[in-house]
C-alpha positions as CSV (number, residue, x, y, z in Angstrom):
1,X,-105.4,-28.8,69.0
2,X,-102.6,-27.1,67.3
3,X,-101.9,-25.4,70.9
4,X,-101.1,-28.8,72.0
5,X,-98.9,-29.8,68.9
6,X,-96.8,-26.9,70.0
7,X,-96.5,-27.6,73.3
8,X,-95.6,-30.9,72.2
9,X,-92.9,-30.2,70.3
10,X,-91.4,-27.9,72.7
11,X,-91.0,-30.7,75.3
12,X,-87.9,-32.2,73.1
13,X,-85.5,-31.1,75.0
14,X,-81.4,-31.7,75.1
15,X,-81.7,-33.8,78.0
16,X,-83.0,-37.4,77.5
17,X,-84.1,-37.9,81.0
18,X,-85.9,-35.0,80.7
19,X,-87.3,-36.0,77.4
20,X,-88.8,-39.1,79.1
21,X,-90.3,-37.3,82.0
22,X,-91.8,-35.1,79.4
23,X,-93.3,-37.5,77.2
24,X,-94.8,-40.0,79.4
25,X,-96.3,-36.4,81.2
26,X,-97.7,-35.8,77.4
27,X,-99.6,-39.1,77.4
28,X,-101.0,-39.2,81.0
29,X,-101.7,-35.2,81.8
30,X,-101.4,-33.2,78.9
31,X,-105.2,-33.2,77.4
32,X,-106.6,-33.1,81.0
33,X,-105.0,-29.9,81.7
34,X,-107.5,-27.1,82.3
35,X,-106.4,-23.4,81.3
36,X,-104.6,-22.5,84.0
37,X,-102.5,-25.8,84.5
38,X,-101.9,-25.3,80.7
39,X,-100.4,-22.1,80.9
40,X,-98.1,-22.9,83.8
41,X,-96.7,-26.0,81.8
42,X,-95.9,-23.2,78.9
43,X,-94.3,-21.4,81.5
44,X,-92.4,-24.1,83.0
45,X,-91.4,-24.9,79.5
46,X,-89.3,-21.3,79.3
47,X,-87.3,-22.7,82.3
48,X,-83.5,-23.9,81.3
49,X,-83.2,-27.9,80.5
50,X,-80.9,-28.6,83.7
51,X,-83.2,-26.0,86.1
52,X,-86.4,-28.0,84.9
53,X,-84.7,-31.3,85.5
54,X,-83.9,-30.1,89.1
55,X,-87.2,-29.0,89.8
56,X,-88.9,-32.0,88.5
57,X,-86.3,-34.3,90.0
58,X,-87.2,-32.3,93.7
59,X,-83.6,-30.8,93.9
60,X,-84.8,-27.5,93.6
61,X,-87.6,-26.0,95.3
62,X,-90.3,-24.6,94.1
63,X,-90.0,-21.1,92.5
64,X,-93.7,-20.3,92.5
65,X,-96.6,-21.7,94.0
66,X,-98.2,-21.3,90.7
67,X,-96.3,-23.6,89.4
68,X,-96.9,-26.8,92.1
69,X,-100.1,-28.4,91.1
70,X,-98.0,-28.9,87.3
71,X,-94.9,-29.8,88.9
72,X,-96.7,-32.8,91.2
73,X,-98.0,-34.1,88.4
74,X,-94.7,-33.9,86.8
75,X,-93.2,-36.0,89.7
76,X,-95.7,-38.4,89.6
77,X,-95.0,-40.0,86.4
């Protein structure tokens, strides 16, 4: 629980569109998350505001495909 609190809080970002992406991901994805996907959201975290906007946004491809089961549900909300 305090995993997710963390998690949380690192989704405030400097960019408010990204901030709303983020949060509405928090309230529809972020409990149903198993492991893995968990740990590739932390990772996608790391990524720079304006690279993560881009990815989410579909302007930049994906890195990893690791990373594309998180970033469709990213896109979907």
């Amino acid at each position: 629980m305090a995993e997710l609190g963390k998690i949380r809080w690192h989704c405030r970002r400097g960019l408010l569109e990204l901030d709303l992406i983020l949060e509405r991901f928090n309230v529809q994805h972020l409990t149903s998350l198993d492991a893995v996907e968990l740990e590739r959201f932390k990772e996608l975290l790391a990524f720079a505001d304006n690279d993560l906007l881009d990815l989410v946004m579909g302007r930049l491809a994906v890195p990893d495909r690791r990373y594309e089961n998180v970033v469709q549900l990213l896109r979907a909300v």
